[in-house]
C-alpha positions, 0 to 999 in steps of 0.5 A: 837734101834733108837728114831724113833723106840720108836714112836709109836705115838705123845705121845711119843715125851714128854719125849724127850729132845730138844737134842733128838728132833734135834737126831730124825728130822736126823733119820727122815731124813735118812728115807724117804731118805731111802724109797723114793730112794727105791720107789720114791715121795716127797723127798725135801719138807718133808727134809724141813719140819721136824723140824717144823713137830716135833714141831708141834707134840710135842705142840698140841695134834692132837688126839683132835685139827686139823692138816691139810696139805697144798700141803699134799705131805709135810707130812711124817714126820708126817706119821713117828710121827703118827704110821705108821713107821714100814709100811713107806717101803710100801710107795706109793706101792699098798695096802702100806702107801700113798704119801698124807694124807689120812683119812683111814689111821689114825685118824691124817689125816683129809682130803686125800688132793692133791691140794694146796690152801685148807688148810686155809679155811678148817681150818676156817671151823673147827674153826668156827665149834668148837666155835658154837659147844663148842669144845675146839680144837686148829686148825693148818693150815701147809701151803707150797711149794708156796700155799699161792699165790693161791687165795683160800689161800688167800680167806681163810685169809679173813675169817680167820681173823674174828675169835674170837677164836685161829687159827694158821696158819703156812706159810712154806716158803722154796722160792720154790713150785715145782718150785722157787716161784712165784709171788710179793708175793714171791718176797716180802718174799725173801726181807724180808728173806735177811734183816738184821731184820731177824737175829735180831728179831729171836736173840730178841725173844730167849732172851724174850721168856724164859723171860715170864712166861705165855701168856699174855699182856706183850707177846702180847705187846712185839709182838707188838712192834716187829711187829712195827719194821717189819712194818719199813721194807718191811714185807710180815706181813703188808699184813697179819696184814691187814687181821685181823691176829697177823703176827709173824716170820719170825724164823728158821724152823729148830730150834726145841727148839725155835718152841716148845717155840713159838708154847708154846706160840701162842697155847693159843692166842685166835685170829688168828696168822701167823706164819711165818717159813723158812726152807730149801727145801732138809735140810739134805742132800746137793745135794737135798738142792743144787736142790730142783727143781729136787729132788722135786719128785724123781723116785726111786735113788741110791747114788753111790761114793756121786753122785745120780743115778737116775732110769730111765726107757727106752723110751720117755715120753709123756711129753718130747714128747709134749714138743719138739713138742711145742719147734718145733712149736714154732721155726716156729710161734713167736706168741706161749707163753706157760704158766703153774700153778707151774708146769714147769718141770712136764708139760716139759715146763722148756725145752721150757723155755731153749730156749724161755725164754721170751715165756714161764710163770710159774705163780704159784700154781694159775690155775684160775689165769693162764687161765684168763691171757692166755685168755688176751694174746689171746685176744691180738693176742697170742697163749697161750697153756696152760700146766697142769695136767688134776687134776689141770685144774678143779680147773678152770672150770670157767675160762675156761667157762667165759674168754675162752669159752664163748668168743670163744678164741682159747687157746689150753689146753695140759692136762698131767697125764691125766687119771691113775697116778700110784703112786700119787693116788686118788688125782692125776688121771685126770679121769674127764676132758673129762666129764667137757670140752665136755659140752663146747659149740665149745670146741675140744678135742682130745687124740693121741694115739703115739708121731706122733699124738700127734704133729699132733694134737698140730699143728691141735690146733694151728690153730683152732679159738676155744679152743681145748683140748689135753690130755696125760697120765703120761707114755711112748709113745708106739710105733708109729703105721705106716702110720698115716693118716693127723690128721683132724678135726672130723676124726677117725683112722682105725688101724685094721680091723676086722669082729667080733667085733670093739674097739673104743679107744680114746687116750692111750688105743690104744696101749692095744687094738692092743695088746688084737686084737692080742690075740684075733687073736691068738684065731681065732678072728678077732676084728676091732680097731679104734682110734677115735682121737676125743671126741668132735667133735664126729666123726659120721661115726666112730659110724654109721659104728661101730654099723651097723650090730650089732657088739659087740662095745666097747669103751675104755678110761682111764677116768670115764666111767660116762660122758666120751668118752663112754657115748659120744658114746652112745649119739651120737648113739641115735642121729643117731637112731642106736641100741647101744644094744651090745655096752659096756662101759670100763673105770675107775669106777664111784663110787670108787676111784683107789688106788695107785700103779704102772699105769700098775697095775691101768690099769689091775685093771680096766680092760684096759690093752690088757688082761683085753680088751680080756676077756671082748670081750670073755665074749661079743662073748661068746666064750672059752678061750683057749690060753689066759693068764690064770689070763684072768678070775680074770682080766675080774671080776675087769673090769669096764664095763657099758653098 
């Protein structure tokens, strides 16, 4: 039997010899090689994270002191440690094991965390909570994959170097987020990684630490003087140091039996410490360590003759689909500079960075950062279009506010994994960017329905002289739907007509309710579709047309049905003085969260796949089903219908 299999919890990890340890981080390893090749996720930074994971576990007592995660997708080995083992097969599956910490999975998940940048304030928040309490807890901040440039990090460090009590704070860098780290920052860290000191001060403190009985002035007095030799070089630990905390590091985050001594060491500092780590992303295994970029979140992969091959599924993203648009646009207007928060091969702008490299920004896990600097480039006379998930782009809500909108600037925002993710779950889905950006006063948000409206309405953007939105979901275009008219400010799209009743579809949800008009036809039914291309402008014929003479109307959408394409509707409804009696709302729920799972299987949870969208029209006209898929019923009850 294996050692991995023998951990049932942290517990277990105390009788293990160093020699073991090192033993168990490869069997880790082998794992999540094993399941995510099998289902997909987070592949690099959890290789990178191992040791330092082990660790971690084998010093604190995280039953009772706090762990919490930085960019969580770092955390199976954790989950590995922490008794979910024997269900790790499950991982990212409906109903198995998720991709991210989370709190009803176990006791050792503190936040169900997605977003980076968080990890250091929360922590704060938990020490100070301790102390006014009396609780005598150790809190760790595990801070990764480039977080530490997002200002929240950083605005944590400020707090957290006024603490009068113990708060270790581990900075994980690995020069890579998704993407190469970036930033001074980054830049800084790589500098001191290269210099001679590293080698040096680790090679010190080895011989010095067996040297020290217990914590205590000599310690402290020898990490000082260390701490004088780094100051001599071009150490990150100034900055640090500035901030009020004890910068220790950088040391290898792969050496299990120097981390337990120096994390022996640190847990009983009572002032905040940073520990400064290095680690390879995709250690372990060489084609993800030589690519740790490509690796970061694998779809499902098999290794043929020491080569990966990589399932793919057919078809053509929406994501390739906007980013040979842009590539397209930008050939014929120079002015155009794409710019992303750390996310250049999930939005596809590393393809337009192949062929304009001085047009195109990665400027790090820093979404507020990212918009202020797009709107200066605007104002300057550029055309920024900006390129983040829909997730991430609320954690700039200000900034589209005060430096975008309030300025009438015209960025133009194209929001991937907008709406239902699949695997990445709850905190992933961008199921509230409609409701958010609509209140913006002179804001323009549009969703296309196939790859042919999605260029058209980039191009539609680029001309506007206001902010526009754009969103597409994580997924394939559908086939394109034939003779698409001229995509124009404030015009919706007949794509069926019908005398029965009317679906009005904003974006991706055309395609299944073409495919529900089609079953509805099969039972003698002829139903109306209508992609409304626009949420704002709401396009006021499409509503007056749709709801005279007292149709069944349903709206489809994939995002909340609070505040989004729906109530929209609604609203402009009882601006036009028109009965909205019959009209019912479909969507993502307002008040739980989808699990993870396939996006497929999310849609038809929620009722918005083409069979969940006929029962609700069945249900709606009263009529029997007959030749309708006979789960038809089962379905039609998950549906989230609001009137």
């Amino acid at each position: 039997m294996s050692l991995l299999d023998n951990i049932q919890s942290p517990a277990d990890l105390s009788p293990l010899s160093i020699d073991q340890l090192d033993q168990l981080a490869e069997e880790i390893r082998e794992r999540i090689l094993q399941v995510v090749g099998q289902n997909g996720g987070h592949l690099t930074s959890n290789l990178g994270v191992t040791e330092l994971t082990i660790a971690l576990h084998r010093v604190f007592d995280f039953s009772k002191d706090r762990l919490l995660w930085d960019v969580g997708h770092q955390c199976y080995p954790h989950k590995l440690l922490t008794g979910r083992h024997e269900r790790f097969d499950t991982l990212r599956q409906p109903g198995g094991v998720s991709g991210f910490p989370d709190i009803y999975e176990s006791e050792y998940d503190l936040f169900n965390v997605g977003h980076a940048g968080t990890a250091i304030a929360t922590a704060v928040g938990m020490a100070k909570a301790d102390q006014i309490l009396g609780n005598d807890r150790a809190t760790v901040a595990l801070v990764g994959d480039a977080s530490i440039v997002n200002g929240v990090a950083f605005e944590g460090l400020n707090q957290a170097g006024l603490l009068k009590r113990q708060c270790l704070i581990v900075l994980n860098d690995n020069e890579w987020g998704i993407a190469p780290s970036q930033g001074a920052m980054a830049e800084s860290l790589a500098k001191f990684r290269a210099s001679n000191f590293y080698e040096d001060m680790k090679s010190r403190t080895k011989r010095m630490l067996p040297k020290l009985p217990l914590l205590g002035k000599p310690a402290f007095e020898m990490i000082a003087h260390l701490k004088e030799g780094i100051k001599a070089t071009v150490s990150p630990g100034q900055v640090f140091e500035s901030m009020g905390l004890q910068y220790v590091g950088p040391v290898d985050g792969h050496d299990i039996g120097h981390l337990v001594e120096l994390l022996e060491m640190l847990k009983h500092a009572h002032h905040p410490v940073l520990l400064h780590v290095h680690t390879v992303k995709g250690k372990g295994c060489d084609w993800a360590s030589a690519e740790p970029g490509k690796y970061h979140s694998p779809k499902p992969f098999a290794v043929e003759s020491g080569k990966v091959v990589v399932k793919k599924s057919g078809g053509v993203s929406w994501t390739q689909a906007f980013a040979e648009s842009l590539i397209e646009l930008a050939e014929q207007e120079d002015r155009i500079f794409a710019m992303t928060a750390g996310m250049p091969d999930g939005t596809g702008l590393n393809l337009f960075a192949d062929k304009f490299p001085d047009r195109c920004l990665d400027v790090g896990i820093a979404e507020s950062c990212t918009i202020d600097m797009a709107a200066g480039m605007c104002k300057a006379g550029m055309k920024p279009v900006v390129a983040i998930y829909s997730t991430f782009l609320q954690r700039a809500f200000d900034q589209i506010f005060q430096e975008v909108v309030l300025q009438g600037l015209p960025v133009m925002f194209c929001l991937d994994r907008a709406g239902l993710v699949g695997s990445d779950g709850a905190v992933h889905h961008g199921f509230l960017d409609i409701a958010y950006l609509r209140s913006f006063p002179r804001m323009v948000l549009m969703a296309p329905i196939d790859e042919v409206e999605l260029a058209a309405s980039m191009k539609l953007g680029l001309t506007l002289d206001q902010p526009c939105a754009i969103r597409y979901p994580r997924d394939n275009v559908p086939a394109p739907v034939p003779d698409c008219p001229p995509f124009v400010l404030g015009k919706s799209r007949t794509l069926r007509e019908g005398d029965e009743a009317t679906l009005l579809c904003y974006g991706v949800t055309a395609s299944h309710a073409l495919a529900a008009a089609e079953m509805m036809s099969g039972e003698g039914v002829e139903v109306g579709v209508v992609a409304a291309r626009f949420v704002k402008p709401m396009v006021e014929d499409m509503v007056r047309d749709a709801l005279v003479g007292g149709r069944p109307v349903v709206t489809l959408e994939d995002h909340s049905v609070s505040g989004g394409f729906g109530s929209a509707v609604l609203e402009t409804a009882q601006k036009l003085g028109l009965d909205a009696s019959k009209l019912v709302r479909l969507g993502l729920p307002e008040d739980r969260f989808i699990a993870h799972g396939s996006r497929g299987g999310q849609l038809a949870e929620c009722g918005l796949d083409a069979t969940g969208i006929a029962a609700t029209l069945m249900r709606l006209l009263e009529k029997s089903v007959t030749r309708l898929p006979a789960d038809i019923s089962t379905t039609s009850d998950k549906s989230v219908v609001s009137r």
